[in-house]
N, C-alpha and C positions, 0 to 999 in steps of 0.2 A: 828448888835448886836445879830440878833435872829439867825442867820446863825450857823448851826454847821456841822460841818465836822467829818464825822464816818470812818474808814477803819475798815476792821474787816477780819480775815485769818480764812476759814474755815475748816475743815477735814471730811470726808466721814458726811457732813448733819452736822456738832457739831461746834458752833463756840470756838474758841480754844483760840480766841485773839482779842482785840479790841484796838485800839487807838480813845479817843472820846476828840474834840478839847475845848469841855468844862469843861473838867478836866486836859487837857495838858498831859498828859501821857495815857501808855497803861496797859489794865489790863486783867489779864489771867485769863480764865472760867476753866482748867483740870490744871491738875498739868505740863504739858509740858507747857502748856499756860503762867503759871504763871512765871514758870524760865525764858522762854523768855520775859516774860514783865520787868520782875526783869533787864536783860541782857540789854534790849531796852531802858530800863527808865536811866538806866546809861551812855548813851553815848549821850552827848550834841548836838553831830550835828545831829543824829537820830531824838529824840524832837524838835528839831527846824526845820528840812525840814519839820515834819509833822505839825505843828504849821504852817510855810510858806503857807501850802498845803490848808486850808483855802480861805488865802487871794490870791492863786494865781488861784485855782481851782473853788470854791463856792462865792467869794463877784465877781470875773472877770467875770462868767455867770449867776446871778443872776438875769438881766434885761435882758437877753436873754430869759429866763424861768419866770420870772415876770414882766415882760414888765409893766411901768408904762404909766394907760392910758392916 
């Protein structure tokens, strides 16, 4: 539950784009950023591979990296 999963597209140092799993969508820091979040946030299978991305990436290694002792 405390688990969040970030992707974020950067350009020359400026992050330009973020997807954060505790919001379910993505959201744009520049004005390019933002169209593409706008663009991103509308196509269903887009949010939901990243939403997938979560539980396949961050809960599947979680006890790898916090190993309960």
């Amino acid at each position: 539950k405390d688990i969040q999963y970030v992707f974020s597209n950067y350009y020359n140092k400026l992050e330009i784009i973020r997807f954060d799993s505790n919001l379910g969508k993505y959201v744009g820091y520049t004005e390019y950023g933002v169209k593409q979040a706008n663009y991103w946030n509308n196509i269903p299978s887009e949010i939901a591979r990243r939403r997938a991305q979560r539980e396949t990436y961050c809960l599947h290694n979680v006890d790898i990296w916090y190993g309960n002792p």
